[in-house]
N, C-alpha and C positions, 0 to 999 in steps of 0.2 A: 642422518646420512650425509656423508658428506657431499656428494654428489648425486640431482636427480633429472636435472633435465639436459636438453639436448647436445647444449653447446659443450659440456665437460663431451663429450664422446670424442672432440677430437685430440683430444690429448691421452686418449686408452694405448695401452701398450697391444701388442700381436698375441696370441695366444702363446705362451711360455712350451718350450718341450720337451715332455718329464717322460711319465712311463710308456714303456714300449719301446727306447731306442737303444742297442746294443752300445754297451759302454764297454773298453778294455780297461784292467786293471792292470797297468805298468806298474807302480812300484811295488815296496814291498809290503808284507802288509805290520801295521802298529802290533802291539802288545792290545790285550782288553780282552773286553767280552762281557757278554750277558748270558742271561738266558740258561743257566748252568755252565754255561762254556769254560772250561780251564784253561783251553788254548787258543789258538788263535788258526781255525783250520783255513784251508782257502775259502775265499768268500763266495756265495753262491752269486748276492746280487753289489751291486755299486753304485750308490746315491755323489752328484756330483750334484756343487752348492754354488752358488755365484754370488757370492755375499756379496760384494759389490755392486752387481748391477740390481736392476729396480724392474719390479713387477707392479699390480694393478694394486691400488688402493682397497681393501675390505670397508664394504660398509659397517658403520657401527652399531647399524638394524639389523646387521649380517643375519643371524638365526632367532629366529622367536617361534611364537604358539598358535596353534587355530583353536582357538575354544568355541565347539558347537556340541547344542543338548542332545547328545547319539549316546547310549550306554548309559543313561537315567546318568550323566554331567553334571546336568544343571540342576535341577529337581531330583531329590535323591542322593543327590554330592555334593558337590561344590556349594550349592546355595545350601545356606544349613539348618532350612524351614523342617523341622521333625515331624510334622501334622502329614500325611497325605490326604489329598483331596480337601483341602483345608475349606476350600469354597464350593463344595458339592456339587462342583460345573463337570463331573467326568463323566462319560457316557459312551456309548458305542460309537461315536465318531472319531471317538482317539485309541478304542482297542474294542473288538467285537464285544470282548467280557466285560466292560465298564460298564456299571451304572454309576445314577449319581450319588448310591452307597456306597459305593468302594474303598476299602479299608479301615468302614464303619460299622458298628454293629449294634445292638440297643443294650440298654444297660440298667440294672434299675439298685437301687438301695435299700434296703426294710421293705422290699416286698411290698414297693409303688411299681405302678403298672400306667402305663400310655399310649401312645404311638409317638412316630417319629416319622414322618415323610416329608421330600425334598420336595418346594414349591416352586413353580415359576408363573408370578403371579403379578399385581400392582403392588404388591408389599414390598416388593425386593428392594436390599440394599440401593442401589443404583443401575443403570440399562447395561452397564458392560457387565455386570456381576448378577448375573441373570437371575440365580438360583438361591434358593437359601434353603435351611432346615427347619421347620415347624414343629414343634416337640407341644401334643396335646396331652395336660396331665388330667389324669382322675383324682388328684389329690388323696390316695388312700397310701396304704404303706404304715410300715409301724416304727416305732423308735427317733430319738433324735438324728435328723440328715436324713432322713428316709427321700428318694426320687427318684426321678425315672430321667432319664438322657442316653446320652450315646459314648458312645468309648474308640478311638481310635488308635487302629495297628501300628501306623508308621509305615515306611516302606520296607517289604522283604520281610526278615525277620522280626522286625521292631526297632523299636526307637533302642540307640544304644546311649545309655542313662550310669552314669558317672558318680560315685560316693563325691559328697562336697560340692559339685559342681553345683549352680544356680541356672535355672530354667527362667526364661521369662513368658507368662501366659499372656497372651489376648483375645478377645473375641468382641464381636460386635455382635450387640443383642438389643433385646424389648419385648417387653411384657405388657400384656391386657389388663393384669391386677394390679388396681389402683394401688395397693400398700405394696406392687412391686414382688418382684421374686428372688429369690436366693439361689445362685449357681453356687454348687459344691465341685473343684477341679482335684482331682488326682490322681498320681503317678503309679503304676504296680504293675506285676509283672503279668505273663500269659494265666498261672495261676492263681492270682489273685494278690500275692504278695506284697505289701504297701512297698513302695521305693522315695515316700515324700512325703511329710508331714499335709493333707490336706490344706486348699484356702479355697476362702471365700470371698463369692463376686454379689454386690447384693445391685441385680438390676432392677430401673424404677423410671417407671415409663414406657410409654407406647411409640418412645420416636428412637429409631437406630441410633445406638451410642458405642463408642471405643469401650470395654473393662478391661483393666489390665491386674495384674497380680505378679508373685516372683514365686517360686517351687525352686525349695533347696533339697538335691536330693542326698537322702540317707543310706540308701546301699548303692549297689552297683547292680544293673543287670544289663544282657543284649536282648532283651525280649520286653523290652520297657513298652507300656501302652498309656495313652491319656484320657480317662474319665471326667466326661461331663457332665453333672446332673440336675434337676432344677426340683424345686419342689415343693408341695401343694397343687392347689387345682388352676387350671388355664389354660393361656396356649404363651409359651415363650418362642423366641424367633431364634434364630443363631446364622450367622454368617462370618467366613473369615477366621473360622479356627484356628489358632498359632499355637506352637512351642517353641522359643528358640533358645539354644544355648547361650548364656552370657559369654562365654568364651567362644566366641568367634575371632577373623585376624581383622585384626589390630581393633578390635574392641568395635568393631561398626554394627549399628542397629542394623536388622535386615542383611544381615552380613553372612562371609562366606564361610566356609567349615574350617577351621585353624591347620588342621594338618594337611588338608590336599591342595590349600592357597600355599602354604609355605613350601611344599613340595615342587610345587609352577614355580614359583619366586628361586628356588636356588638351583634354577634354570636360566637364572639372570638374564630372560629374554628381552630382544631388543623392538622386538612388536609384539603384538595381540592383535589376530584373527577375528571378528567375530560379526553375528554370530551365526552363522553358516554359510558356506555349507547346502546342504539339500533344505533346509530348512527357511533358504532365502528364497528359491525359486520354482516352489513347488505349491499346489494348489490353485487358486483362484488372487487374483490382486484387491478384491475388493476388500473394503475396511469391514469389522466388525459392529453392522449396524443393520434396519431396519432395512426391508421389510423380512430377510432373509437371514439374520445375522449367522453368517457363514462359518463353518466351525474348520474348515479346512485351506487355510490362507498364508501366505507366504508370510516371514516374518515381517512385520511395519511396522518401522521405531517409534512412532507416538503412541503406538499401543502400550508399552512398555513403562513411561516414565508418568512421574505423577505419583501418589498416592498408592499402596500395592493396592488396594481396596476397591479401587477405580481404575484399575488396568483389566483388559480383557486377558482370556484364555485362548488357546487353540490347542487344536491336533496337531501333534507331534508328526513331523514325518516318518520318523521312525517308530509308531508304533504304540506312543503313549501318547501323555497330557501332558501339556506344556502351558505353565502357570505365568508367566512371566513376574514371577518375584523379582526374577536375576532379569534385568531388564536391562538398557543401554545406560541409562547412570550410573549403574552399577558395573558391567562394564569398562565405561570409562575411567570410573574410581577405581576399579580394580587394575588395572593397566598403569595408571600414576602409582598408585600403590606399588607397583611392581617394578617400576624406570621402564616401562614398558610402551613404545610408542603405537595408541589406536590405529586400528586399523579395521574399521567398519565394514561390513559388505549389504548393499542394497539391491532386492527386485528389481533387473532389464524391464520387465513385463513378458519373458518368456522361459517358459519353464523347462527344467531338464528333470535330469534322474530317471526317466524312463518316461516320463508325460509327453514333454517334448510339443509343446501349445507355444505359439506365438499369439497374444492379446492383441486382437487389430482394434483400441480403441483411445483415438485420441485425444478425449477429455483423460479418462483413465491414467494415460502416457502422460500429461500436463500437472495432473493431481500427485505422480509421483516422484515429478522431477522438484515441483515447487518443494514437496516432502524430504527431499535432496538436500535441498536450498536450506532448507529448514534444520534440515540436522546439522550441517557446517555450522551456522547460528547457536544452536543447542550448544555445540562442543566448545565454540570459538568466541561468541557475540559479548558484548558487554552486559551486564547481570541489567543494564537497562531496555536491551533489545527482548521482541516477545520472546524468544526462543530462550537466551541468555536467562534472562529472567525466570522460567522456569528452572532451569538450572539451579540458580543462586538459594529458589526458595527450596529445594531437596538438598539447600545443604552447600554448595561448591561456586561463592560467587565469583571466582577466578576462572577462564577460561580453562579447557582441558587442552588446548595447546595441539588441533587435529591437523594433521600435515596429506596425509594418504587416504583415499577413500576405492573402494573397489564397486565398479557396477556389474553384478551377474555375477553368476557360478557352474561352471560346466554346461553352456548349452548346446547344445545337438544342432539347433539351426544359427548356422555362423552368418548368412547374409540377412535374416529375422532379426538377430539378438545386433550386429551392428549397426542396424537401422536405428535403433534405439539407445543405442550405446552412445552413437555420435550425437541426440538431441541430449542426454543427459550432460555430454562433457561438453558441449558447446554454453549450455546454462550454466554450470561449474564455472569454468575458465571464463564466462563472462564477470559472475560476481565473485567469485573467490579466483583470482588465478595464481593464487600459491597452491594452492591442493593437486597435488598428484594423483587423477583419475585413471584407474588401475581394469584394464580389461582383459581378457582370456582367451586361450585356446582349444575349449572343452574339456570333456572327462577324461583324453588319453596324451600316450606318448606321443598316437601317428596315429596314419590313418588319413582319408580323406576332410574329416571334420576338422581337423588338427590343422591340417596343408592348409584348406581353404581358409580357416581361421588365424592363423598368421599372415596370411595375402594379404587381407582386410585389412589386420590391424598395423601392415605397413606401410599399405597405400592412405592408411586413415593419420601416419606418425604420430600412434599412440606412444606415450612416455614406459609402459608397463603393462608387461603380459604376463598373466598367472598361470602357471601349469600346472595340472594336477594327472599323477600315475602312482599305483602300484603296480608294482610287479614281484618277478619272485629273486630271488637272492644272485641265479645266475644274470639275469638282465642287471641287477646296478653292476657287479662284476663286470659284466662287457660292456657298460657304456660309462666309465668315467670318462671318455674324452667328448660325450655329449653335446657340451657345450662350446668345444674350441673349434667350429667352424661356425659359431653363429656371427650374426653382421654385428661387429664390433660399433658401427654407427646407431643403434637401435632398431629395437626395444627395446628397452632393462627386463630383466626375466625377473618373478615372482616365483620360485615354487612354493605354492599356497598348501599344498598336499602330495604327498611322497610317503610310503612304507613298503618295506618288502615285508610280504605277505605272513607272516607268522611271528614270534615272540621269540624264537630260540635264540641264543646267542650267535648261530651262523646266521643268521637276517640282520642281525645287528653291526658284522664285522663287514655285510657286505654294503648294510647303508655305509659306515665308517669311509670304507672304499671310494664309495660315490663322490662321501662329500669332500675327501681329499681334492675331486674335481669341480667341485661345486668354487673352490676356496680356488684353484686355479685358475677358472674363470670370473674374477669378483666384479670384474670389472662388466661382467655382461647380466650375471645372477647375484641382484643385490639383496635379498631376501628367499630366507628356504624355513619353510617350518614342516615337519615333521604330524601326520594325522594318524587316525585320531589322538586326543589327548589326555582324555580321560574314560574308564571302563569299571562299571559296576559289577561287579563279579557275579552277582546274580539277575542283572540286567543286562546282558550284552547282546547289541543287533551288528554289530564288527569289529572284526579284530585282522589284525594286530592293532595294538594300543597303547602308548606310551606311558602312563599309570593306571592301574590299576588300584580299585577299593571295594572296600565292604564298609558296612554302618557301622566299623568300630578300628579299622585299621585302613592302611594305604601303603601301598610297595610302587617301587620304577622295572620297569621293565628290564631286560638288557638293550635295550635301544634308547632309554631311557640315559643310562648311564654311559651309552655313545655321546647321546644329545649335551649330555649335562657336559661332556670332556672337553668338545668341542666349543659348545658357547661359554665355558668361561674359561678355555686358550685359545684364543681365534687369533688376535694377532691386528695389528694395525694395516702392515700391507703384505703381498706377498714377494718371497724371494727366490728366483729364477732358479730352478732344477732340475734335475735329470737323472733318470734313474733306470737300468736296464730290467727288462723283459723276463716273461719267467718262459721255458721251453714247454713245449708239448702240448700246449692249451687248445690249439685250432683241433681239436676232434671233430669227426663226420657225426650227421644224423645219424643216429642208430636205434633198431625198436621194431617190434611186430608191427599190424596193424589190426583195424579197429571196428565196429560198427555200432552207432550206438544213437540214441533220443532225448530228450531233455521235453516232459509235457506233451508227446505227441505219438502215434502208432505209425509206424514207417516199415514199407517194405522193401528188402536189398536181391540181388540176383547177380550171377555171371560174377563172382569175384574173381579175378587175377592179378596177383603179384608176381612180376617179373622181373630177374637181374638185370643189371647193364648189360652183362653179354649174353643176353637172350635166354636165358638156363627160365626153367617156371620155378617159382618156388613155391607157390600155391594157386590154387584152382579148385574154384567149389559152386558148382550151381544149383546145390544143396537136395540134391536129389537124393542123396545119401543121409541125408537127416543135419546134425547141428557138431556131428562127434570133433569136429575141427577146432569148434569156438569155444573157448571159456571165460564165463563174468570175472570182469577185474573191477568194476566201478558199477555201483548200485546193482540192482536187479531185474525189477522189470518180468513181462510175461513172452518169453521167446518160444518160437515153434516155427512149424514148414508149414509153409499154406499155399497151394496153388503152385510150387514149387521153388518158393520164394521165402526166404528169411523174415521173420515177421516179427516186430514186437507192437503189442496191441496194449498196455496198461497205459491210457491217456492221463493217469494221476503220478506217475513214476517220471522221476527223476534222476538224469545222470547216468543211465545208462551204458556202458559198452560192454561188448562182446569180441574178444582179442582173438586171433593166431597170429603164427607164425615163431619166428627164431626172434627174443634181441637184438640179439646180434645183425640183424640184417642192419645192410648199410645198402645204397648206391637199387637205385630197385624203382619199380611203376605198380603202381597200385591203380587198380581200373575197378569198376563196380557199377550198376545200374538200382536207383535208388527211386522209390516214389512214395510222396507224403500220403497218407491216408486219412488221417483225422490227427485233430490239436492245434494246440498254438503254437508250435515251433515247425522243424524242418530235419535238419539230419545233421549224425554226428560223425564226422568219417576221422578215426585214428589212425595217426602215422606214428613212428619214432618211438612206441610203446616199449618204454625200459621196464618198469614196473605199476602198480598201481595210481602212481602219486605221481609218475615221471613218463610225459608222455606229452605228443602235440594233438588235438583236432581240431579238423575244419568245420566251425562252428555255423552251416549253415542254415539263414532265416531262424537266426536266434535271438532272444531278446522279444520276445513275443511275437518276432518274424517281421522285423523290421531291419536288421540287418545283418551282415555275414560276417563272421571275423576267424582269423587262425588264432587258438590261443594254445601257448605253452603251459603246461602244471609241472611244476618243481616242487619238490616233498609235498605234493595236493592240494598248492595253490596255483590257479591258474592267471597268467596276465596277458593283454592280447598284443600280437604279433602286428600283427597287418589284418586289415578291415574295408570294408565300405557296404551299402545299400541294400546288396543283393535281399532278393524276398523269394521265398519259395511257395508254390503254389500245389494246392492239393488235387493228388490222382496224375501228374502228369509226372514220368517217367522221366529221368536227370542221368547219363552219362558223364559219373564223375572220376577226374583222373588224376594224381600222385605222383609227382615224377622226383624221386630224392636223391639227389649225384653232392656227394661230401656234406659241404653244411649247407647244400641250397635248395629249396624243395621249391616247386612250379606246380602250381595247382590249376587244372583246368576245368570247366563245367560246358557241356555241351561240346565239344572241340574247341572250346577257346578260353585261352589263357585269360586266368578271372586274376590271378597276382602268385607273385614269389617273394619269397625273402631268402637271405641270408644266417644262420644265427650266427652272431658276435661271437669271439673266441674270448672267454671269461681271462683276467687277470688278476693272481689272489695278491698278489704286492702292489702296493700304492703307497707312493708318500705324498706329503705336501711340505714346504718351508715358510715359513711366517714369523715376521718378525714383530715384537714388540715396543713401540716404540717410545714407553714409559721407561721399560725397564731394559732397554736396548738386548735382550732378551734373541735369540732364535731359535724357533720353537720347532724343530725334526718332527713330522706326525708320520707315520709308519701303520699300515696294514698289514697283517701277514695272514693272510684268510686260506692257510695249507696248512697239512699236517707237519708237513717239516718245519724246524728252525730255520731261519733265513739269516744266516750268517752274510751280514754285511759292511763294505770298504764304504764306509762317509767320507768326502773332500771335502771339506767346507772352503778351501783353495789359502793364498798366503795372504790374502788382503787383510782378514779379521784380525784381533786378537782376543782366541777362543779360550776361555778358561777350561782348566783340567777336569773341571765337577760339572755335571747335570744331573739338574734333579727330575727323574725320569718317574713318569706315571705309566700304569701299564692295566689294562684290562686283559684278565687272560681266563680260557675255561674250554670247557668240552664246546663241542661246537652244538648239540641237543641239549645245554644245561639253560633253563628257565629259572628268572625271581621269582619268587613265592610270595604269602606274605611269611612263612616263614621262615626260608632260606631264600639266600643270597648268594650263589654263587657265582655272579656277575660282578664284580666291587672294584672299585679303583685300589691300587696297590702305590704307594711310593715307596720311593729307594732312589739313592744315590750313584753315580755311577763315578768313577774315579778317574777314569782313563780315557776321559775324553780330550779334545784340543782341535788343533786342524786338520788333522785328520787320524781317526781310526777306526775299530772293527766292532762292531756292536751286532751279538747274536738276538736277532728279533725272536720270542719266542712262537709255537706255532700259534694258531687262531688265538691272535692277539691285534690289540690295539696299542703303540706305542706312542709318547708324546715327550721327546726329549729337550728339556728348557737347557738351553747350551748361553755363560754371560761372555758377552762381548765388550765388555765392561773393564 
């Protein structure tokens, strides 16, 4: 980066001003066109260029990656360990269905017969590697090879197993029989069919040893499985199971999967995130030891590094087991590997994601800052310092060269988490004070936690604040200008996490939109990476996701192929533009309304919907039965009870029950609401266009901890405006609706609880950036409408703009999805002829355009 601390702020330019201001178009217009265009019709919009004057410098970390283990990433992908549950450590603390058989099953050869159960005992490998396999043989069975062992599935469908390719086996084992015992390993498929010449492991001795072997496989299958077997009479031990492909990237032991590493890589990202996420700040802080060894604890980087063998395990936050193969050296290797600048994140000591615990302990708080301390050493020390030295002997006696470090991830309690935040960066900046210690604003756009979380962290003049939102396609739409009121004197922004909510190519055109203003602002948001990063197609706990895989293939998204357009034309700095407004955008709320529960039985009474000028338009105190309302979202058990609307299924989710017109705009929506049993509170719909497209007030939601508006656009929902509120059960809530154009005022009890606005979406966006290698100016263009956007470019008289640009274009239906076997998302080149100082270039519709103009 070229710029990170305070003192460059005073030389930042004002925010530049581009879209939204009406431009006239005097002269006449050039010859050109794109886009199918023949002629040259009048221009709808008109991009004006200041190639001489100067914008904000672009960082050169500008866009990179979060890589966190969410959608079996790490485990299952990226790390490219083919064994599941290699080390028998899985169990119902990482997925109610886990044993510490999972994905194992017993096996036997010529009709030897055994047991096989998982021990935790004084035998084991080592304290962090609790568990191991005991395979007790009868020594019977017939034939040569004849034994008894275990056979593992792999994850999903199975190990996906390569003609030609070479498998490297290991396992650490020991045996009771003095003359030692014979492992048989081999490759085949679900029904039984060889896929690998067998080898043998001939173990000898009763003290834990490394065996290793190589498996060259001879067919191909996706249902590839690994057979262990041992044989004779005894008890042999096993811990540590592996397969891995000799073809991983770039040839590293313990390495990652070659095609979903090289996928990241031609993202040419300029950081790596890692590695979480919810996965840093969720559970318990204590380490993985005695007397309790904790299975559900925030990530802690000395768990990680070292030996895989002697790394502990934990519970996944999301849902599975997390091996830490893919550990922090790894990591960081993978990051150099990639020109990729680290970018760490470490446990506050207060957790989010919906826990939301601040740890009041400070020995605790001490052990994890010195562990702080310790990591910069790790990344940065001389291969003679302890930390460094660890390093050097896995391999990397060069430092890793760590610049950024981030504390915390989304927490909920902003005056908790910066209590803690300030004792970590005070130890930082005491012994490291080159490290840029990177803090946050919670899990939203806004909101109370957001507000109060920015207050903090600018009475605190932190260097960097991380923001993380999704929303849906209309929200990036109406907020590119986001960032051009933030204080130009600090913070530098981070967005650590940002997607709009689904995978279609219209979420894609609309992030594109966004980050035309992300690049406008460079000077304030010096890093944005895009979440999640990776998704298992048959493991997924969220989406949207920017690749996508299975155990034998890997596709990019369409937001995938935004990200990719962007970071490798970003552009050195930016160049002052302007560009006019599209017409008719400001639309009114409009929509039925709603009533509905999320986990909870609530009962509703006295509904009234009222015009602005007094007219009713609905009125139901449901004495008449339910004939008014029909489910648009989930289902749920509705009836009239006591006179009163009532939905009583406390396991049912998502609930509403609609009337009225769409069409209704400008109106009061009144209702008397009281919780009855559950965890939640009440769902009151306004603005209900259709299923997927609608606002409600979400309140005492979240397990009834706090209250938010949230919009859903094509059925993803993101929230509006929020704070605290709790709802309380049996007690009766007067709640009120008031929607005049795009502004809705919600009251609870007679008083106004909050209002918002909604933004008027804009489908045209450009950015200008220039490149300063190739003196290069790079036109970037959105057109997120069904029309062609026939548009007058002035690039003005100062430049001299060559005839030719080589013009890249993303274009498709706006519902069209990558597969892994269609692509209908794909960058397009083509030349354009008719460019110079100025002319008319037809954008075509839901498209991405990026025109390289030389000034050469």
């Amino acid at each position: 980066m070229r710029s990170r601390r305070h003192p460059s702020r005073a030389r930042r330019a004002r925010p530049l001003l581009l879209s939204a201001l009406a431009l006239a178009v005097a002269a006449p217009l050039l010859p050109g066109g794109a886009g199918g265009a023949s002629a040259a019709p009048r221009p709808d919009y008109a991009i004006r260029v200041d190639t001489a004057g100067t914008g904000p410098d672009i960082s050169e970390s500008m866009y990179g990656l979060f890589l966190e283990d969410i959608n079996f990433a790490a485990d299952g992908g990226l790390y490219a360990e083919l064994v599941r549950n290699r080390s028998f450590e899985f169990g119902p603390a990482d997925h109610a269905s886990y044993t510490p058989m999972t994905a194992w099953s017993e096996a036997s050869r010529g009709g030897a017969t055994g047991t096989a159960a998982v021990v935790d005992d004084g035998e084991r490998l080592n304290e962090t590697n609790r568990q191991y396999l005991r395979l007790s043989l009868a020594g019977d069975g017939e034939g040569e090879g004849a034994g008894f062992g275990v056979r593992n599935a792999g994850f999903f469908t199975g190990m996906e197993i390569t003609e030609g390719d070479a498998y490297d086996f290991s396992v650490w084992a020991r045996s009771d029989r003095p003359a030692g015992t014979e492992l048989r390993v081999s490759l085949g498929t679900e029904d039984g069919t060889p896929l690998a010449a067998d080898a043998a492991v001939a173990v000898a001795g009763d003290t834990w040893t490394k065996y290793t072997g190589t498996l060259t496989a001879t067919a191909s299958a996706a249902d590839g499985s690994l057979t262990v077997t041992a044989g004779g009479a005894g008890t042999v031990r096993l811990d540590m199971v592996s397969l891995f492909p000799q073809d991983t990237f770039l040839g590293r032991e313990n390495g990652l999967r070659q095609d979903l590493a090289e996928r990241i890589a031609a993202l040419e990202p300029g950081f790596l995130r890692f590695p979480g996420g919810c996965l840093v700040n969720t559970g318990t802080h204590e380490g993985y030891q005695a007397p309790d060894w904790p299975r559900e604890r925030s990530y802690q980087w000395k768990e990680t590094v070292g030996p895989v063998e002697e790394r502990a395990v934990n519970h996944n936050f999301w849902g599975y087991n997390q091996s830490y193969g893919l550990g922090y050296y790894e990591y960081f290797q993978f990051a150099e590997d990639i020109g990729a600048m680290p970018l760490p994140v470490v446990p506050a000591l207060v957790t989010g994601c919906g826990e939301n615990r601040a740890t009041d302990d400070p020995a605790l708080l001490a052990r994890h800052v010195q562990d702080t301390l310790d990591l910069i050493e790790f990344a940065n020390g001389p291969a003679t310092s302890e930390w460094g030295a660890v390093r050097a002997r896995m391999g990397h006696p060069e430092p890793f060269g760590l610049t950024h470090l981030a504390v915390g991830n989304e927490e909920n309690l902003p005056d908790a988490f910066m209590e803690r935040f300030a004792v970590f960066r005070e130890a930082i900046e005491a012994a490291h004070p080159g490290i840029t210690v990177i803090s946050n604003s919670g899990p939203s756009a806004s909101g109370p936690t957001f507000d109060r979380a920015w207050e903090l962290n600018r009475q605190a003049g932190v260097d960097m604040v991380d923001e993380h939102y999704y929303q849906s396609p209309a929200w990036f739409l109406a907020n590119n200008e986001r960032y051009d009121s933030y204080d130009r004197e600090g913070p530098d922004v981070f967005l650590g996490e940002y997607a709009s909510r689904d995978n279609r190519f219209a979420n894609a055109l609309a992030e594109a939109a966004f980050m035309t203003g992300l690049e406008r602002n460079a000077d304030v948001v010096r890093l944005a990476s895009y979440a999640p990063l990776l998704a298992h197609s048959q493991g997924t706990q969220w989406r949207p996701d920017l690749i996508w895989f299975d155990n034998d293939a890997s596709w990019g998204s369409a937001s995938y192929e935004v990200q990719k357009l962007f970071a490798t034309n970003t552009g050195d700095e930016v160049v002052p533009s302007r560009a006019t407004a599209s017409p008719g955008q400001e639309r009114p709320i409009t929509g039925a309304v709603g009533l509905g529960t999320w986990a909870t039985s609530a009962a509703y009474d006295d509904v009234a919907v009222t015009a602005a000028d007094g007219r009713t338009l609905l009125a139901d105190d449901f004495s008449a039965g339910t004939g008014q309302w029909s489910p648009t979202t989930g289902a749920g058990t509705w009836g009239v009870e006591n006179g009163a609307l009532v939905q009583s299924d406390l396991a049912s989710t998502e609930n509403m029950l609609v009337a009225g017109d769409p069409a209704w705009s400008d109106y009061d929506l009144e209702v008397t609401a009281t919780k009855r049993a559950g965890s939640e509170g009440f769902l009151i719909g306004f603005g209900v266009r259709d299923t997927g497209t609608y606002y409600w007030w979400n309140l005492g939601g979240w397990n009834n901890t706090r209250s938010a508006v949230e919009q859903a656009t094509g059925g993803s929902r993101a929230e509006v405006v929020g704070d605290g509120t709790t709802i309380e059960t049996g007690r009766a809530y007067d709640i009120r609706v008031e929607v005049r154009g795009r502004t809705a005022t919600l009251f609870l009890d007679g008083r106004e609880w909050g209002s918002f606005t909604e933004p008027a979406t804009e489908p045209f966006r450009q950015v200008v950036t220039r490149d300063e290698a190739t003196g290069d100016l790079i036109v970037k263009v959105v057109n997120a409408q069904e029309a062609e956007a026939v548009t007058d470019i002035d690039l003005g008289r100062r430049a001299r703009v060559g005839r030719t640009a080589h013009v890249t274009t993303l274009h498709g239906d706006p519902d069209a999805v990558n597969t892994e076997t269609e692509r209908p998302i794909a960058p397009r080149e083509s030349v354009f002829r008719h460019a110079g100082n100025r002319f008319t270039y037809a954008f075509p519709p839901h498209s991405v355009t990026f025109l390289r103009l030389s000034t050469r």
